[in-house]
N, C-alpha and C positions, 0 to 999 in steps of 0.2 A: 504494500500500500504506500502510499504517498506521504508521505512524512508533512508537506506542504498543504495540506489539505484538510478541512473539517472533514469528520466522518460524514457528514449529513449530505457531503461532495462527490462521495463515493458508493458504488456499486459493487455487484457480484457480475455486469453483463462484461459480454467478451463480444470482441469484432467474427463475424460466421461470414467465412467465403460464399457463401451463397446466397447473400446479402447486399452483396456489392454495391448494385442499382440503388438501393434505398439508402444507403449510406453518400451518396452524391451530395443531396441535397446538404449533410451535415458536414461537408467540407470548411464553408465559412465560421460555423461555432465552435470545430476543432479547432481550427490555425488562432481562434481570441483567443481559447482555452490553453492552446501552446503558448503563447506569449503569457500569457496570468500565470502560468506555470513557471513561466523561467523568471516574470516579476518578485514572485512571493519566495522561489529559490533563494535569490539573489539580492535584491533591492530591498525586497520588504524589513530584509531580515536587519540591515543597518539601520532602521528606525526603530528598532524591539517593536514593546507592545504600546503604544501609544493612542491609539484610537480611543475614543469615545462611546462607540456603540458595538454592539454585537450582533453580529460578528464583523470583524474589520473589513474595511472598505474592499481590499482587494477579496476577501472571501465572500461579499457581497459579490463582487464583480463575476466569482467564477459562478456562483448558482442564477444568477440572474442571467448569465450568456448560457447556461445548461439548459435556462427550464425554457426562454424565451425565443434564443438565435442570440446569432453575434448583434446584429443591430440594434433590436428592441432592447437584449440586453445590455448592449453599451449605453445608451443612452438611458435607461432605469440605474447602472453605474455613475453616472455621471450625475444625475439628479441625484444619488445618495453620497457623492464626495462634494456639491456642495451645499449640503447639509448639514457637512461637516468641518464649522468653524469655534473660535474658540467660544460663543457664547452655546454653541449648541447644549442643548439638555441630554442628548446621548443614549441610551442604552439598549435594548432589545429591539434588533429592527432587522427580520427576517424578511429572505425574498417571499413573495407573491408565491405560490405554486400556480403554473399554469391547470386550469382546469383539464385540458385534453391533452396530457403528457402521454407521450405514449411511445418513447423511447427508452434506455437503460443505463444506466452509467457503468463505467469501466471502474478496476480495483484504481485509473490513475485521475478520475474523474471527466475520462470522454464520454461522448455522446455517442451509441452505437444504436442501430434500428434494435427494436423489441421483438420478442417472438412474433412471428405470421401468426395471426388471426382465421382462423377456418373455422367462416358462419357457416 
């Protein structure tokens, strides 16, 4: 697992080659998710723990580019970094779950298609 990551980030799904096609579309909220990943690596890490609210900005950032896309989620990212000034009041301030998730997350917190459906 991920050392970098809430549990709440992370899954049991795995990438199935015979998947592939469906996996196209999660191209773009992979490659945000690679970048949050080498942020929180690396960067995050020379600020400690300093945020305000929980869970920190950048761990806001990855579940909100998981449950929404790279866009919506960056920009729901961006409205909760600047929220976060020095008067802010801070504390508990969890992503949104999309109501029609219907993907999985990996043990590194990507996004891979969810089991085929056979109505």
């Amino acid at each position: 697992m991920s050392s970098t990551l809430p549990v709440s980030a992370t899954g049991h799904g795995h990438f199935e080659a015979s998947a592939v096609w469906q996996s196209v579309p999660l191209i773009p909220r992979n490659t945000v998710l690679s970048l949050l990943h080498g942020y929180r690596a690396t960067i995050s890490h020379t600020y400690g723990d300093v945020c305000k609210y929980y869970p920190s900005c950048s761990a806001y950032a990855v579940g909100a580019v998981q449950q929404h896309g790279a866009l919506k989620g960056a920009v729901m990212a961006a409205a909760r970094i600047a929220r976060c000034h020095p008067w802010a009041e801070g504390g508990i301030d969890d992503v949104p779950l999309h109501k029609n998730f219907r993907y999985e997350l990996t043990p590194w917190g990507f996004v891979v298609p969810g089991p085929l459906r056979k109505d």
